[in-house]
N, C-alpha and C positions, 0 to 999 in steps of 0.2 A: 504494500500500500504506500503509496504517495500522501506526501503531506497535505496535497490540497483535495484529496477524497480518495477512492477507491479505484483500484485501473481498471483500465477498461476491459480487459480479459474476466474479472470476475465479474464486473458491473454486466455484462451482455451474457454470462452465464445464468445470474441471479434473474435476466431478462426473460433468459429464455424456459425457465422452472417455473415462473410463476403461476402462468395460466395453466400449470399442470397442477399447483400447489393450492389452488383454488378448487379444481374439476375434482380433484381424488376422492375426496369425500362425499363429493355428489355421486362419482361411477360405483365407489365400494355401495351406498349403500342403494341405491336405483341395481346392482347387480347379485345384490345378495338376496338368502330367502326370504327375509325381512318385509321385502318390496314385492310378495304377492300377497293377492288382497286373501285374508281371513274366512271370508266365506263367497261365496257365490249365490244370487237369486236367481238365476234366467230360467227359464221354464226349457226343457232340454229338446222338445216338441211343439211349437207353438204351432197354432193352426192357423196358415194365413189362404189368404185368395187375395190373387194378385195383388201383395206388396199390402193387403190389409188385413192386419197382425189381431187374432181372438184372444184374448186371454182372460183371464182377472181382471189387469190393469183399465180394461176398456169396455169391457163386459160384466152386468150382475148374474148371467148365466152362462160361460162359455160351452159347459157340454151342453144346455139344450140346444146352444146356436150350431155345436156341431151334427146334433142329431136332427134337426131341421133340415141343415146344408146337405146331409146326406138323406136325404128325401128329397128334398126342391131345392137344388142350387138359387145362389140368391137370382141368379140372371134367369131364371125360371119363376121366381117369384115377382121381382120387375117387369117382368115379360106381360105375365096375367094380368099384372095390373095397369100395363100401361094397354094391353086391349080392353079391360074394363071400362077404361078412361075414355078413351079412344070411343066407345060403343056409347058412353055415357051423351059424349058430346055431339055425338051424331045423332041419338035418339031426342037430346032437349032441343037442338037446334039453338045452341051455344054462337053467339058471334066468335066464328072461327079467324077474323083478322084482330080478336084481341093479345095483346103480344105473348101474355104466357101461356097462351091456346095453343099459337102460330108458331111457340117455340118450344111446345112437345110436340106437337106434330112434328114438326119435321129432325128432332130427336128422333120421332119414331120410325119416321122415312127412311134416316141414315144405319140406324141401329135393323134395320129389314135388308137395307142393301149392303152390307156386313154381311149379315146371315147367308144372304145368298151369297155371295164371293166365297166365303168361308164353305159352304156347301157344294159349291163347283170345284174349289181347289182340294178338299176332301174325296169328289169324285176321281177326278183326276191323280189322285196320289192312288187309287183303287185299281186305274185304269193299268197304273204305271207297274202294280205290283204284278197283276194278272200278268201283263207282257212277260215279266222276268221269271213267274211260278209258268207260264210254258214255255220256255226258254229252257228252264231248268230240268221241270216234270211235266211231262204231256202229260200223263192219267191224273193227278192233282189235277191240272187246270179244266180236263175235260169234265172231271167230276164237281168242281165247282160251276163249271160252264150249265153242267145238267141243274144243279141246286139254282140257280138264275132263271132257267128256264121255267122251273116247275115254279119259282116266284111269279113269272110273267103270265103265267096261266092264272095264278088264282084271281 
């Protein structure tokens, strides 16, 4: 050391420690067993439909809403209701250019031409299987071909 402070060998050593000399004690203890939490709540099975989580937390009954859904999916239950709606409005003769009339209806227009798209591309993936099941297996495909037929009779 020099009389007028510390050299600069040690001075850019002490530099260089520091921010290690800070961290240490945050990594020892963020890496130790210390730093996993005590217990765990998550439910291990949550029952969701598309990105919409049943539980407890959001529900005062989640298994009856599971035993429901496995009867009448919700989009089954939206469904009847919105043709009830639908039927409601046709039979009172409802001013149908009022906006929130105007803006289920045609909710219900888009949600119908879905279904059908959804239903042609469902055909189509049927179509696609058949090709590749007589590709593979002629008596497979024949004998489905016969179960289609006896469909088309009844």
């Amino acid at each position: 050391m020099t009389a007028s402070g510390p050299s600069t060998a040690s001075t850019l050593s002490a530099n260089f420690w520091q921010p290690w000399n800070y961290w240490m004690p945050a990594l020892r203890s963020a890496l130790s067993i210390d730093a996993a939490p005590q217990s765990l709540d998550q439910s291990i099975l949550p029952w969701s439909f598309t990105g919409l989580v049943i539980n407890e937390s959001n529900s005062s009954n989640p298994a009856a809403e599971r035993a429901i859904v496995s009867e009448e999916s919700y989009g089954r239950q939206l469904g009847r209701i919105s043709e009830a709606l639908a039927f409601l409005i046709d039979q009172t003769g409802v001013d149908k250019s009022a906006t929130a009339i105007k803006c289920f209806l045609e909710m219900k227009e888009k949600i119908e031409a879905i279904k059908h798209e959804t239903e042609d591309s469902r055909f189509e993936r049927v179509l696609a299987d058949l090709e590749r099941l007589k590709a593979r297996d002629e008596a497979a495909f024949a004998a489905r071909l016969a179960r289609l037929d006896s469909l088309a009779k009844k």
